[in-house]
Each structure stands twice: as C-alpha cells, then as structure tokens.
mmCIF file as gemmi writes it, N, C-alpha and C atoms, coordinates in Angstrom:
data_model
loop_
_atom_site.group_PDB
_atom_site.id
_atom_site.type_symbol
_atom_site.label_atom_id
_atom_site.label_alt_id
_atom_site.label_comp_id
_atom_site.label_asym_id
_atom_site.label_entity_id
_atom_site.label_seq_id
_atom_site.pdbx_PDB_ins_code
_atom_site.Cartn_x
_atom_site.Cartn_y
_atom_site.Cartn_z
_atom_site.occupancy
_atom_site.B_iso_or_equiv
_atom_site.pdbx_formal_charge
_atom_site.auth_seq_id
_atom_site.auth_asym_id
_atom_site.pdbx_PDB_model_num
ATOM 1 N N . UNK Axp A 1 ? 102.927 117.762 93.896 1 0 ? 1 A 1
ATOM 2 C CA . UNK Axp A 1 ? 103.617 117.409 92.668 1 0 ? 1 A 1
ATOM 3 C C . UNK Axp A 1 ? 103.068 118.315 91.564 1 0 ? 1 A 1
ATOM 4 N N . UNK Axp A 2 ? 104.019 119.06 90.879 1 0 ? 2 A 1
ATOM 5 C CA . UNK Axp A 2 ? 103.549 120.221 89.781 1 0 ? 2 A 1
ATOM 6 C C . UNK Axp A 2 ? 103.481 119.03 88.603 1 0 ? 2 A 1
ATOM 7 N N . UNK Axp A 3 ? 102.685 119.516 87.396 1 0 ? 3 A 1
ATOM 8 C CA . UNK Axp A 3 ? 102.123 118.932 86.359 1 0 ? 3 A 1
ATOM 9 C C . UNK Axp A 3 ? 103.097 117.985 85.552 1 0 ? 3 A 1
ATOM 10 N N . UNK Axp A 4 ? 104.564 118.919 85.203 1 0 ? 4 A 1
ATOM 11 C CA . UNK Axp A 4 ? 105.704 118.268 84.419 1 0 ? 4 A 1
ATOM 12 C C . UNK Axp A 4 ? 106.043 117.365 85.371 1 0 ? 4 A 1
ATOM 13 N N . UNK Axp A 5 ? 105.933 117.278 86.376 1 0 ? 5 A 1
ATOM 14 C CA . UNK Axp A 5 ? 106.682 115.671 87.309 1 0 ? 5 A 1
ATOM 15 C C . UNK Axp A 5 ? 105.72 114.611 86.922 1 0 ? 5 A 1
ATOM 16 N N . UNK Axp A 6 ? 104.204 115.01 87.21 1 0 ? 6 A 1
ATOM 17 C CA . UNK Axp A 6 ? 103.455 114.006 87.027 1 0 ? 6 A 1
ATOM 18 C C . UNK Axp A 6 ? 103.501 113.647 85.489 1 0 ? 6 A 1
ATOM 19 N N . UNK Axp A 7 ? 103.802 114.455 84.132 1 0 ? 7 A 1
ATOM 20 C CA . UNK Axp A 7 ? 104.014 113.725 83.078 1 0 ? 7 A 1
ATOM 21 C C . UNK Axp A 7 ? 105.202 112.927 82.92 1 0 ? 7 A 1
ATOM 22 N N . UNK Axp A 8 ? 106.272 112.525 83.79 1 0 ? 8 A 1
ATOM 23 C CA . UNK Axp A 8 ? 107.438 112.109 83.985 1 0 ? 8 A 1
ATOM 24 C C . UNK Axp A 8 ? 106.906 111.361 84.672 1 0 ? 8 A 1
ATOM 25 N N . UNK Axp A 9 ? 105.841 111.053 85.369 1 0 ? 9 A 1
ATOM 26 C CA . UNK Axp A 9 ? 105.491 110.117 86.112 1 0 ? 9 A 1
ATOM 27 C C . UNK Axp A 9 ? 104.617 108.781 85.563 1 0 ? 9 A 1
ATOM 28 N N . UNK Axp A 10 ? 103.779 109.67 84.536 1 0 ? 10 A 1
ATOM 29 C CA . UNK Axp A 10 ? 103.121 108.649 83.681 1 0 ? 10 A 1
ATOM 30 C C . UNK Axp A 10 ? 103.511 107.855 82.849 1 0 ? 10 A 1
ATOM 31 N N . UNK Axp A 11 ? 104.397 108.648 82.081 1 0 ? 11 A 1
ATOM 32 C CA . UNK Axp A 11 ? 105.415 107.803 81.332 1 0 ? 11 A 1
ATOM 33 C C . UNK Axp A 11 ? 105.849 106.584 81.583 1 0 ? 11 A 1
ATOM 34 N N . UNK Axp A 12 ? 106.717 106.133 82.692 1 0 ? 12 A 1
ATOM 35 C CA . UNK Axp A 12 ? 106.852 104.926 83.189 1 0 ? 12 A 1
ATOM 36 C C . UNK Axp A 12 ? 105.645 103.917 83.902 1 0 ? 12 A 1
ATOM 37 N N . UNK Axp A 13 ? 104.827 104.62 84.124 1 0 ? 13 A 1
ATOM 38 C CA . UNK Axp A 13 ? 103.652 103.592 84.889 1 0 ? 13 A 1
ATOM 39 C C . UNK Axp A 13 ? 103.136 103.125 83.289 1 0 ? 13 A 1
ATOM 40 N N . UNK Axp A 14 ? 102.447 103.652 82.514 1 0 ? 14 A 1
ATOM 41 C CA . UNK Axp A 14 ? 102.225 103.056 81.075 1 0 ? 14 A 1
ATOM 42 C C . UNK Axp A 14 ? 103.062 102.541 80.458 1 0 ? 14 A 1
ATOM 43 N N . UNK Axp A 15 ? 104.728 102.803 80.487 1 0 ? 15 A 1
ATOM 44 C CA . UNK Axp A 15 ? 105.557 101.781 79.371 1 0 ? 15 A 1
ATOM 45 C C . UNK Axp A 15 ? 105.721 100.317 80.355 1 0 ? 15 A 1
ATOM 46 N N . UNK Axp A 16 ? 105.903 100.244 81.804 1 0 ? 16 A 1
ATOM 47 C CA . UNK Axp A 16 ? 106.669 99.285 82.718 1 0 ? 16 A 1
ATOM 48 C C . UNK Axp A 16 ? 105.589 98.476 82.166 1 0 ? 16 A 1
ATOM 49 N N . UNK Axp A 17 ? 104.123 99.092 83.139 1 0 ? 17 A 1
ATOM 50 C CA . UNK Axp A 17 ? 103.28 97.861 83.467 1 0 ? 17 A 1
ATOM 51 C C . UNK Axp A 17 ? 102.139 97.667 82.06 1 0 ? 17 A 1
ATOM 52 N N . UNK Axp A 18 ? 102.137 98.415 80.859 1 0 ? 18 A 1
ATOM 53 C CA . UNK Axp A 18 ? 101.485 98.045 80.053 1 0 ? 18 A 1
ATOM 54 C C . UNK Axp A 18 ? 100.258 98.288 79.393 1 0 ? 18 A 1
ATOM 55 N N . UNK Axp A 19 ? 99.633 97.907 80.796 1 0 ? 19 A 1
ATOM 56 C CA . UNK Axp A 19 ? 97.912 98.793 81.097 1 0 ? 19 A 1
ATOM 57 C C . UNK Axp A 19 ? 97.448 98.972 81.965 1 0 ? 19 A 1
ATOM 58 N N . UNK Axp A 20 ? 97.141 100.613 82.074 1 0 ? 20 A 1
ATOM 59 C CA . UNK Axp A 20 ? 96.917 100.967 83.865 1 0 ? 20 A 1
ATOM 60 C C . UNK Axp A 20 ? 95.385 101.675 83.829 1 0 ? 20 A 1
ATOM 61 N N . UNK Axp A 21 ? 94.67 100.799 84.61 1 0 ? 21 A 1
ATOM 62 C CA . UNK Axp A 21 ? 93.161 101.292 84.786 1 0 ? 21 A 1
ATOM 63 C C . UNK Axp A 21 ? 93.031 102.571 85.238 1 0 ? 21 A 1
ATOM 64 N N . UNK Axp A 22 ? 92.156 103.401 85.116 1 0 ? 22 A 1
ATOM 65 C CA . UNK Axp A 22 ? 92.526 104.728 85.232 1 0 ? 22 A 1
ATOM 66 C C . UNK Axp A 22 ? 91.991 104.942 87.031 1 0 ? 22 A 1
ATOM 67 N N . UNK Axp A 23 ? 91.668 104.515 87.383 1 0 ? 23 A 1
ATOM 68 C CA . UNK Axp A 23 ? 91.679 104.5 89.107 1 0 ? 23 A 1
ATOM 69 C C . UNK Axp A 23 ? 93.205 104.617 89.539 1 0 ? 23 A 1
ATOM 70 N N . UNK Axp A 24 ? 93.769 103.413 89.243 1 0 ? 24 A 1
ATOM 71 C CA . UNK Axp A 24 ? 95.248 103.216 89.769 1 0 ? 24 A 1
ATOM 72 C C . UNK Axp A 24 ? 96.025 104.14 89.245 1 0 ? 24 A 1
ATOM 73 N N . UNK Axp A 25 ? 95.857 105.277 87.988 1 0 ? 25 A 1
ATOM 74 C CA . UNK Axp A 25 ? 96.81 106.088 87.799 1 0 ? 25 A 1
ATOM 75 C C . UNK Axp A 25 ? 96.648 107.419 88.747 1 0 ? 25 A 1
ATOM 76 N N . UNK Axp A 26 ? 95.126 107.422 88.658 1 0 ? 26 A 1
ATOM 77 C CA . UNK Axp A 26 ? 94.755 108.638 89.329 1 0 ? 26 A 1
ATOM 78 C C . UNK Axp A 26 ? 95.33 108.478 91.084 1 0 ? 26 A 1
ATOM 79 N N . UNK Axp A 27 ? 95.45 107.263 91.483 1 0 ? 27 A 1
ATOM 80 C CA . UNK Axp A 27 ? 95.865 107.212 92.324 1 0 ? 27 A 1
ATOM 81 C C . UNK Axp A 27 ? 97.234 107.447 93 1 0 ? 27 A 1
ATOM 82 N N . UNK Axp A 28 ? 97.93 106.337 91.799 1 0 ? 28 A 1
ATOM 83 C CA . UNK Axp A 28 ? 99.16 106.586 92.029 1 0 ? 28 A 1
ATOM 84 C C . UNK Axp A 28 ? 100.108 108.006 92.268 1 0 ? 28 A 1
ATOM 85 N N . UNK Axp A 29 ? 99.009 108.931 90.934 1 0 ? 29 A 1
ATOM 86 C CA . UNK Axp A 29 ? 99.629 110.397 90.798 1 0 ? 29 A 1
ATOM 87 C C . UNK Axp A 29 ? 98.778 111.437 92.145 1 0 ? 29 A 1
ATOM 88 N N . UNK Axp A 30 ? 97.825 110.738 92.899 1 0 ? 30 A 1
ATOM 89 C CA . UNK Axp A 30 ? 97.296 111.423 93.604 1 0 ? 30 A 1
ATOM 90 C C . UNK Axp A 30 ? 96.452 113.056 93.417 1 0 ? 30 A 1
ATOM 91 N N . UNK Axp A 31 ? 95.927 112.572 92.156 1 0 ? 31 A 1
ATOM 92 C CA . UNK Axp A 31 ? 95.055 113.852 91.572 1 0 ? 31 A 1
ATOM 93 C C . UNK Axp A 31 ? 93.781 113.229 91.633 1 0 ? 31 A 1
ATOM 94 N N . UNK Axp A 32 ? 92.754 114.314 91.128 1 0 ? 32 A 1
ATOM 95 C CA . UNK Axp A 32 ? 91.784 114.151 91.136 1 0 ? 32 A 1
ATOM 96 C C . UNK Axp A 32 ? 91.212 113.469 89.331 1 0 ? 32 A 1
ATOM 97 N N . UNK Axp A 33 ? 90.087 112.917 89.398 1 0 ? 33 A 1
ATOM 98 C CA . UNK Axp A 33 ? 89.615 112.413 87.849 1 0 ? 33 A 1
ATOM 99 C C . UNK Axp A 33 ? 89.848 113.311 86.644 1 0 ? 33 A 1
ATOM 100 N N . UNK Axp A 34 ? 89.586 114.808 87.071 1 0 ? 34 A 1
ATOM 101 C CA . UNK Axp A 34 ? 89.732 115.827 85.707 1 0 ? 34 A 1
ATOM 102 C C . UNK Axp A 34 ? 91.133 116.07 85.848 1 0 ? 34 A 1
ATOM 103 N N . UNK Axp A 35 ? 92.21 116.055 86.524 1 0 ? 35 A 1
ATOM 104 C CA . UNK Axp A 35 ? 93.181 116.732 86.965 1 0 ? 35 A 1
ATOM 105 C C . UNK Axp A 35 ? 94.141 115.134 85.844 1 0 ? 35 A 1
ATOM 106 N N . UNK Axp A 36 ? 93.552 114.461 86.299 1 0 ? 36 A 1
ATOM 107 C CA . UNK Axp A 36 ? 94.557 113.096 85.145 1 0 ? 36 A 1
ATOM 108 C C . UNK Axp A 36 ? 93.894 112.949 83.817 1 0 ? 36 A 1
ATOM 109 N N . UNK Axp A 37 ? 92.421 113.373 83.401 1 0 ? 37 A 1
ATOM 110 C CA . UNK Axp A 37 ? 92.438 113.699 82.099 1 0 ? 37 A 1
ATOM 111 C C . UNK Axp A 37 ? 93.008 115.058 81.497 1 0 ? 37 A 1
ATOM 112 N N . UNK Axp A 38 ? 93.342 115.825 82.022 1 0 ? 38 A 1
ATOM 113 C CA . UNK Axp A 38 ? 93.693 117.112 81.273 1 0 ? 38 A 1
ATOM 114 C C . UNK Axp A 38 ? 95.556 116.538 81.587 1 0 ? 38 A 1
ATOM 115 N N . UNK Axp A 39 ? 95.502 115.727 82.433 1 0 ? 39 A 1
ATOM 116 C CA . UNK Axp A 39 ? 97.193 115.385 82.3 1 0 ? 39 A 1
ATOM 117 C C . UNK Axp A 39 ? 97.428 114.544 81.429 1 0 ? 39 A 1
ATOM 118 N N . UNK Axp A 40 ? 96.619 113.414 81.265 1 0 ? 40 A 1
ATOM 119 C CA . UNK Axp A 40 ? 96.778 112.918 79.64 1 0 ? 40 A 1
ATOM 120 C C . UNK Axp A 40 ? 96.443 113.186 79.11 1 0 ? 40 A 1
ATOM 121 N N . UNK Axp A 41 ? 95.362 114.624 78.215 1 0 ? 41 A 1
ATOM 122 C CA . UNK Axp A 41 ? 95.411 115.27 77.174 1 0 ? 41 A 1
ATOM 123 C C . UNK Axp A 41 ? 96.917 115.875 76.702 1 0 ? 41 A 1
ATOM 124 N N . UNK Axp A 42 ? 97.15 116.715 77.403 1 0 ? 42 A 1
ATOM 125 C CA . UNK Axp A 42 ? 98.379 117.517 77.279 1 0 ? 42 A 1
ATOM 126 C C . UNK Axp A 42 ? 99.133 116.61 76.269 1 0 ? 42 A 1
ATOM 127 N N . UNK Axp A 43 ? 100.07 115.499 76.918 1 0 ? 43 A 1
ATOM 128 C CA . UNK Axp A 43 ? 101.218 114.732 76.38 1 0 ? 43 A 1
ATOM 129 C C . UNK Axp A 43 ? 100.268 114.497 74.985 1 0 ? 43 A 1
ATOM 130 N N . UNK Axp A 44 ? 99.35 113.758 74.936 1 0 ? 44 A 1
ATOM 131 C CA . UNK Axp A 44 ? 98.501 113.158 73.354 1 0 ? 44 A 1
ATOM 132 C C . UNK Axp A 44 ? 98.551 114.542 72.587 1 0 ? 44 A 1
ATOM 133 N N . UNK Axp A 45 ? 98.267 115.777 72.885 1 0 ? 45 A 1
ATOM 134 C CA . UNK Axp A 45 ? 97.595 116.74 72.075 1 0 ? 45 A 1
ATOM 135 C C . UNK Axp A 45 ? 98.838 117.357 71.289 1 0 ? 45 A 1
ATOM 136 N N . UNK Axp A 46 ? 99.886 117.733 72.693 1 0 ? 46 A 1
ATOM 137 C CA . UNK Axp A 46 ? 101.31 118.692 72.171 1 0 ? 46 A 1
ATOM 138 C C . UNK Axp A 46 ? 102.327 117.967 71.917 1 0 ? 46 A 1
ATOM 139 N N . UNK Axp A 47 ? 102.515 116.919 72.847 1 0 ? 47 A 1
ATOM 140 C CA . UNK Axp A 47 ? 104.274 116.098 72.392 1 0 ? 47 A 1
ATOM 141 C C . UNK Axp A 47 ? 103.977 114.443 71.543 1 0 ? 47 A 1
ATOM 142 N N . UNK Axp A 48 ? 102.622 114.339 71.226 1 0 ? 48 A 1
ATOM 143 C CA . UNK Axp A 48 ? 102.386 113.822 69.976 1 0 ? 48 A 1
ATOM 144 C C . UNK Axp A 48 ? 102.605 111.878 70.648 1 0 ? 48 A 1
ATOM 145 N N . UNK Axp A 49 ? 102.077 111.772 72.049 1 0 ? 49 A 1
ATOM 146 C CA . UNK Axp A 49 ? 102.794 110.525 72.85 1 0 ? 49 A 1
ATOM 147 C C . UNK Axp A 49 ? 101.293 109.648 72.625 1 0 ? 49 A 1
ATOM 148 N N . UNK Axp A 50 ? 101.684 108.311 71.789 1 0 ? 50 A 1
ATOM 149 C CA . UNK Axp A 50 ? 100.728 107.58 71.902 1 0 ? 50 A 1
ATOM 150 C C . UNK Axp A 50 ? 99.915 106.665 73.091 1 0 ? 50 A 1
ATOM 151 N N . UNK Axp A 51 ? 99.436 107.549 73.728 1 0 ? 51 A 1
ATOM 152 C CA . UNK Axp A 51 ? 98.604 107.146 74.672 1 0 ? 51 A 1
ATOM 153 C C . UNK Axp A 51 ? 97.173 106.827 74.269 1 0 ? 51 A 1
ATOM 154 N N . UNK Axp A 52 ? 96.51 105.594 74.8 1 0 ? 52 A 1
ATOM 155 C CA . UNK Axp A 52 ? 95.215 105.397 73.894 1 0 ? 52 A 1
ATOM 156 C C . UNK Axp A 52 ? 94.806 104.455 75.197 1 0 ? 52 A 1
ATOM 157 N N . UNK Axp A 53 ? 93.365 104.881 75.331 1 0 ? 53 A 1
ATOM 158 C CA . UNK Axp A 53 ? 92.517 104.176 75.734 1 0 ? 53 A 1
ATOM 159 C C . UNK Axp A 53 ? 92.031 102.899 75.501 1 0 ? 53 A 1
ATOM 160 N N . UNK Axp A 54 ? 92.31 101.738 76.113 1 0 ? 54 A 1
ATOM 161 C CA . UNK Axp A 54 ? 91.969 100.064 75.573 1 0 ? 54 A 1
ATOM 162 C C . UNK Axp A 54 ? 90.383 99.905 76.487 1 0 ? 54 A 1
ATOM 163 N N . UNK Axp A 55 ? 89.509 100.723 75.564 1 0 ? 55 A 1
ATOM 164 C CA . UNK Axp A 55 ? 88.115 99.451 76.055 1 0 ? 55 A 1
ATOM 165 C C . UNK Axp A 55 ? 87.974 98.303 76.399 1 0 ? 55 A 1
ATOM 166 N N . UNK Axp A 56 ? 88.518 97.564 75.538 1 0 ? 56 A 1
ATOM 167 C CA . UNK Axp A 56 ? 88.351 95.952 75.975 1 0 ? 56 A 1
ATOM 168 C C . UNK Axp A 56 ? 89.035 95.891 77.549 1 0 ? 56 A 1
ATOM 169 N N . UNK Axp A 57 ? 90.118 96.013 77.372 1 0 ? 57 A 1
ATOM 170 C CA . UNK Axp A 57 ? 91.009 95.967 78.916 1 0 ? 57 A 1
ATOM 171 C C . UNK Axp A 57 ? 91.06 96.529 79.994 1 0 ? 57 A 1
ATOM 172 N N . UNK Axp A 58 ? 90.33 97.063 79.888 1 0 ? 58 A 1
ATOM 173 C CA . UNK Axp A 58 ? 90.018 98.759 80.838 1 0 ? 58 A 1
ATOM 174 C C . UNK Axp A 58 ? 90.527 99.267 81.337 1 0 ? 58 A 1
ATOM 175 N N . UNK Axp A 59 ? 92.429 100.597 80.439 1 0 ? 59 A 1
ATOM 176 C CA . UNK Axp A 59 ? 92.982 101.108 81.243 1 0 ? 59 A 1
ATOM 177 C C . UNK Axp A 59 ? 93.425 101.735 79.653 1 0 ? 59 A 1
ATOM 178 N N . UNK Axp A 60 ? 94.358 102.331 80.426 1 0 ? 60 A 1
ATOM 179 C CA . UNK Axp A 60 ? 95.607 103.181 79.641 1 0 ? 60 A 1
ATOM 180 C C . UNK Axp A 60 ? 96.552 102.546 79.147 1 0 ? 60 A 1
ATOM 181 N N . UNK Axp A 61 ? 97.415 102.694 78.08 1 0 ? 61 A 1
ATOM 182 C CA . UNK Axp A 61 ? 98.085 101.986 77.264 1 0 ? 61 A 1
ATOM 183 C C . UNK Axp A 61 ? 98.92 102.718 76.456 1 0 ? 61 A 1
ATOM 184 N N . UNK Axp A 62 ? 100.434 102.711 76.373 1 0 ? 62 A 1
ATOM 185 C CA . UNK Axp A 62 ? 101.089 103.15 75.21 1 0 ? 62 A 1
ATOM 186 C C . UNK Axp A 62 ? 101.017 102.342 74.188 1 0 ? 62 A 1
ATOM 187 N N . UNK Axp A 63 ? 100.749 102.761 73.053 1 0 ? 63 A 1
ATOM 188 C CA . UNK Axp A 63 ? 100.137 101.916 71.269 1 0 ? 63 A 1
ATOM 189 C C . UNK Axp A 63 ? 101.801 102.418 71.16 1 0 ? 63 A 1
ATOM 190 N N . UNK Axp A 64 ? 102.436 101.086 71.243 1 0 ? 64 A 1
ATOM 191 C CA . UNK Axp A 64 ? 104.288 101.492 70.766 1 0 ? 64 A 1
ATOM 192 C C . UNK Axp A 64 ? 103.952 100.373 69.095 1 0 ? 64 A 1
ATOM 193 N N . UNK Axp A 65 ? 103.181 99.343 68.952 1 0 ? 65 A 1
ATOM 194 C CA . UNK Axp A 65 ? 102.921 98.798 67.237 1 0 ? 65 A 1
ATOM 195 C C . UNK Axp A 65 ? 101.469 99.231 66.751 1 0 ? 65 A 1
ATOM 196 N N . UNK Axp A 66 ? 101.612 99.078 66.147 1 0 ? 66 A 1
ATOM 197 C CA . UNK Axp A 66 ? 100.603 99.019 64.973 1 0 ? 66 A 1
ATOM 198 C C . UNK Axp A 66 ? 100.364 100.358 64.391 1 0 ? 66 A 1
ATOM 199 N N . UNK Axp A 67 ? 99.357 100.568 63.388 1 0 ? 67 A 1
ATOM 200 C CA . UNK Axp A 67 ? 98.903 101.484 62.113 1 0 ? 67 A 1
ATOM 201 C C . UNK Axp A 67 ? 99.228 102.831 62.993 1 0 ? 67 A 1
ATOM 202 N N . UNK Axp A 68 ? 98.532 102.562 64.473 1 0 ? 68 A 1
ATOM 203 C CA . UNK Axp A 68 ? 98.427 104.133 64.693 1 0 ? 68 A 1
ATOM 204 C C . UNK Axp A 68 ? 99.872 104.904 65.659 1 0 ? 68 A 1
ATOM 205 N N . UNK Axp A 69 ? 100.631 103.729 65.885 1 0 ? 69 A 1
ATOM 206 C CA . UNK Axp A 69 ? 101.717 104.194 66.875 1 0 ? 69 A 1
ATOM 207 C C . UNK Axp A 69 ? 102.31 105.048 66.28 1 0 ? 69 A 1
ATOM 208 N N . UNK Axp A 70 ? 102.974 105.666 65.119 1 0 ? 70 A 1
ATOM 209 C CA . UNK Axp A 70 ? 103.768 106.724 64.89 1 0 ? 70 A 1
ATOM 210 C C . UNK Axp A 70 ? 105.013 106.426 65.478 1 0 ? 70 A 1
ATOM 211 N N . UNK Axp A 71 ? 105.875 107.596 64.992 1 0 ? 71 A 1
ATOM 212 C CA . UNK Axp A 71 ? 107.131 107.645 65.336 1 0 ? 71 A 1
ATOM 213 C C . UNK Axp A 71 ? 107.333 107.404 67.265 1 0 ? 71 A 1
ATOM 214 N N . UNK Axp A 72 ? 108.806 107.083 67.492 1 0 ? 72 A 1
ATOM 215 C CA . UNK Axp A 72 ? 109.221 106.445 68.746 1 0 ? 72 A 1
ATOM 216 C C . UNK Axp A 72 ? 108.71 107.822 69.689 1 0 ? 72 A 1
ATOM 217 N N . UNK Axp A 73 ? 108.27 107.537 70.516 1 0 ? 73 A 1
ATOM 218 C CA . UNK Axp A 73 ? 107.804 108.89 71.855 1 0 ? 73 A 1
ATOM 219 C C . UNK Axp A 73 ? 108.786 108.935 72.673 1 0 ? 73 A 1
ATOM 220 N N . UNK Axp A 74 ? 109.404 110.05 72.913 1 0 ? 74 A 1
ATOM 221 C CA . UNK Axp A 74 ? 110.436 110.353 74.471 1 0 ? 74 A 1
ATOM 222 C C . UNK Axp A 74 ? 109.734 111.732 74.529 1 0 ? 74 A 1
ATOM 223 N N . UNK Axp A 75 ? 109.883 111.777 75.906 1 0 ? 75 A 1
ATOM 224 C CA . UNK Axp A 75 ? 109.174 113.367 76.61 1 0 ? 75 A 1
ATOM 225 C C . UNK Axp A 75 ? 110.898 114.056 76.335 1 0 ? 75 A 1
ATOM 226 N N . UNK Axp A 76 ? 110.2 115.451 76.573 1 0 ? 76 A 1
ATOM 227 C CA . UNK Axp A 76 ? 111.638 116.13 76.012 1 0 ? 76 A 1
ATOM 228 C C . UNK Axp A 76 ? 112.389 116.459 77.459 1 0 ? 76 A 1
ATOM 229 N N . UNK Axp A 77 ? 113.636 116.347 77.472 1 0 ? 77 A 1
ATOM 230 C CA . UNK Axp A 77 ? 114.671 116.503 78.326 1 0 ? 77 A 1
ATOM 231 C C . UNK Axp A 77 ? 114.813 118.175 78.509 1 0 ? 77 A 1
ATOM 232 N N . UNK Axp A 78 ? 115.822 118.408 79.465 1 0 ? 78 A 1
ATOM 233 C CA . UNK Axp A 78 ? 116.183 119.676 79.884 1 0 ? 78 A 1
ATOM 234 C C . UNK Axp A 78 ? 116.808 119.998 79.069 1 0 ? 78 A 1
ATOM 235 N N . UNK Axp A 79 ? 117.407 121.172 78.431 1 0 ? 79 A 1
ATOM 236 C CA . UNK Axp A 79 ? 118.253 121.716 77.344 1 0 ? 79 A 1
ATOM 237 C C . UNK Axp A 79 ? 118.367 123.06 77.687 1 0 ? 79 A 1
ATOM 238 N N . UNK Axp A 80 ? 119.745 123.447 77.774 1 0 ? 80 A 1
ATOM 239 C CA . UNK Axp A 80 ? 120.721 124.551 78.434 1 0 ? 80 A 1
ATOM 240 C C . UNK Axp A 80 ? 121.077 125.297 77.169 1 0 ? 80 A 1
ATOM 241 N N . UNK Axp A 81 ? 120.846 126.699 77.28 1 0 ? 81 A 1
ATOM 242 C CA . UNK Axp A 81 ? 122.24 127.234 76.029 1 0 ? 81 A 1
ATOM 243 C C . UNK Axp A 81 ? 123.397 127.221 76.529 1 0 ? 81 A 1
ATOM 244 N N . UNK Axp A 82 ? 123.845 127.523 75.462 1 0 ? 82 A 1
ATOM 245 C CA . UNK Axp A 82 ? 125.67 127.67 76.373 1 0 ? 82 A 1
ATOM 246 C C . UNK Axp A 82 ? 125.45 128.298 77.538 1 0 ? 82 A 1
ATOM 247 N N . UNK Axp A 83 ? 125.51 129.276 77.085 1 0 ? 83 A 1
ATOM 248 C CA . UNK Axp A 83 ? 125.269 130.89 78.351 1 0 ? 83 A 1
ATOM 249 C C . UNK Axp A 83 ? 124.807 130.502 79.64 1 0 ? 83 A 1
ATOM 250 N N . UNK Axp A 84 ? 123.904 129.579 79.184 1 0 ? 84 A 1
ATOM 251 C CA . UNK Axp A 84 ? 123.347 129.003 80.825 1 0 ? 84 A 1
ATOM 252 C C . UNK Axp A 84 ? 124.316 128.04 81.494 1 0 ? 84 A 1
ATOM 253 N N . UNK Axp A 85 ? 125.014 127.299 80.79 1 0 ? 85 A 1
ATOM 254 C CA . UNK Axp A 85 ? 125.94 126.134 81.162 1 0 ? 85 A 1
ATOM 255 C C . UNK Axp A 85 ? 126.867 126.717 81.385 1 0 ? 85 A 1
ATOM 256 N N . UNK Axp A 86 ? 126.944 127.937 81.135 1 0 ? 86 A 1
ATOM 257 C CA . UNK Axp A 86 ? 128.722 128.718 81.014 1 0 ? 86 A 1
ATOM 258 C C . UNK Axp A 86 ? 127.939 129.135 82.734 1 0 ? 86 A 1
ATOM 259 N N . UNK Axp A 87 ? 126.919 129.752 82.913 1 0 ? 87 A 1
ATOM 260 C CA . UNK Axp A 87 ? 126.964 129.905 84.445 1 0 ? 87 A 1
ATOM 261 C C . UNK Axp A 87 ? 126.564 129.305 85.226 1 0 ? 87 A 1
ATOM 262 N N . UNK Axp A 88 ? 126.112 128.81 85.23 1 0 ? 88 A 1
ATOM 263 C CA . UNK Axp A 88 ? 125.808 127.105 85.989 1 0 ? 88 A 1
ATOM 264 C C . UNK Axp A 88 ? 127.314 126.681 86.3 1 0 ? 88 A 1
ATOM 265 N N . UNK Axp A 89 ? 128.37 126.48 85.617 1 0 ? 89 A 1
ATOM 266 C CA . UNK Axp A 89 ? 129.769 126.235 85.411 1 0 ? 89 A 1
ATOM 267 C C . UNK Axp A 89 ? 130.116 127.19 86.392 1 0 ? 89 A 1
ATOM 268 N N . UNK Axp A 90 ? 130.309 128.247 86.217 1 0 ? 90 A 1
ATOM 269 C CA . UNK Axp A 90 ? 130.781 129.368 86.971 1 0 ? 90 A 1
ATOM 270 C C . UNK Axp A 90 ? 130.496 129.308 88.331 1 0 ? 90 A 1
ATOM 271 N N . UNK Axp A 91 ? 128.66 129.161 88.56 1 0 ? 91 A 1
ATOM 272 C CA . UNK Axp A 91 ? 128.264 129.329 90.033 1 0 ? 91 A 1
ATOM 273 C C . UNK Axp A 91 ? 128.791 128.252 90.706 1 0 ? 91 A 1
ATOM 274 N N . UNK Axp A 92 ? 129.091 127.164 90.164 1 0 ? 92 A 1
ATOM 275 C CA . UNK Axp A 92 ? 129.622 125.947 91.043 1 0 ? 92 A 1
ATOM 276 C C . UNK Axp A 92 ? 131.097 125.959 91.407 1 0 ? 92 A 1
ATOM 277 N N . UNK Axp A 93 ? 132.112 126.63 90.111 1 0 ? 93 A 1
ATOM 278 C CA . UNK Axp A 93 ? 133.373 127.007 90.941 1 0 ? 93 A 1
ATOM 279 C C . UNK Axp A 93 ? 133.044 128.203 91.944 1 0 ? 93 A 1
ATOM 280 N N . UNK Axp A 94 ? 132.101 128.738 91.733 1 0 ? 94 A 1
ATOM 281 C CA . UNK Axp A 94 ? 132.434 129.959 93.157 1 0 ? 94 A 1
ATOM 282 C C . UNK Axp A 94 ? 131.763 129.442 94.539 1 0 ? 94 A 1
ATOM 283 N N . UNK Axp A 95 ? 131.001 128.77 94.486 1 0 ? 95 A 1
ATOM 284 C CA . UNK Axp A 95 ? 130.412 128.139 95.411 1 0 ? 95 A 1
ATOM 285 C C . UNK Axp A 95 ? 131.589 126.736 95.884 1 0 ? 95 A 1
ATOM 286 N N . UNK Axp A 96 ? 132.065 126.17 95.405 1 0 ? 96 A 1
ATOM 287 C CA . UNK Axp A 96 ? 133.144 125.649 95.887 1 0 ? 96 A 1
ATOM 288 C C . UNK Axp A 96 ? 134.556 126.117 96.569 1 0 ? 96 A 1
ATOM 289 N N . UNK Axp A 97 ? 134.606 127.192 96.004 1 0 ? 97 A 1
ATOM 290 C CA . UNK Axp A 97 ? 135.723 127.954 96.374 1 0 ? 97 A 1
ATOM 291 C C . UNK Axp A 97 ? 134.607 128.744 97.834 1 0 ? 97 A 1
C-alpha cells in the first residue's frame, strides 16, 4: 500500500471509530511505528487535518469541536484539467470501438 492510500485509509478509521490506539492503526495500515508517525505528520503538517493525540484515552482522534478544531477537514480529491478529461474521453471511445 503506497502512502496516499494509507492517508485515505486513516481518515475513516479516526472519523468511524473515534479513537484509535496507535497499535491498532499501525496495524490495521500494516506499517511499521515510524512509518505511521511520519504518516500522521504529513496530513497535520500540509492539509491542515485535525488529528490530535488524546493522552487520557490512549489513541488518535479527529478534534472535529472545540477551540482547536478549525475549519471542516476533507483530504483533497482527484482533479483533471480539461485536456486530461478531453483524453481520458477520447481513450475510452477508442478503446470501445
């Protein structure tokens, strides 16, 4: 699994279940301990995703209320220029034909 799947992956294990101990993520994503902190640095550092560490509870957590949540978080989607959609469009009528 390359890096952008596993941030598509985290995403839902932190919004579904709430708070995920960091054993069970590392697990789930099947990396190693540094390999899931530098994967949750990334999202916190560049796409600005409130991910926060709960001491008391002992796991991972999206902060969606309070002082520090900030604006709503979505990871960013795929986005085509035309040009690309115009052949993407194209290769699929010729490949059908």
């Amino acid at each position: 699994m390359d890096r952008p799947e596993r941030f598509y992956r985290i995403d839902p294990l932190l919004t579904e279940r709430r708070l995920v101990p960091f054993d069970a993520l590392s697990a789930a994503l099947q990396v190693s301990p540094a390999t899931l902190r530098r994967d949750l640095q990334y999202p916190r550092d560049r796409l600005h995703a409130p991910i926060v560490w709960d001491r008391e509870r002992g796991g991972y957590r999206c902060e969606s209320e309070g002082p520090g949540a900030g604006p709503a978080f979505e990871l960013p989607g795929l986005w085509f220029s035309p040009a690309a959609i115009h052949a993407l469009l194209t290769m699929r009528e010729l490949l059908a034909a």
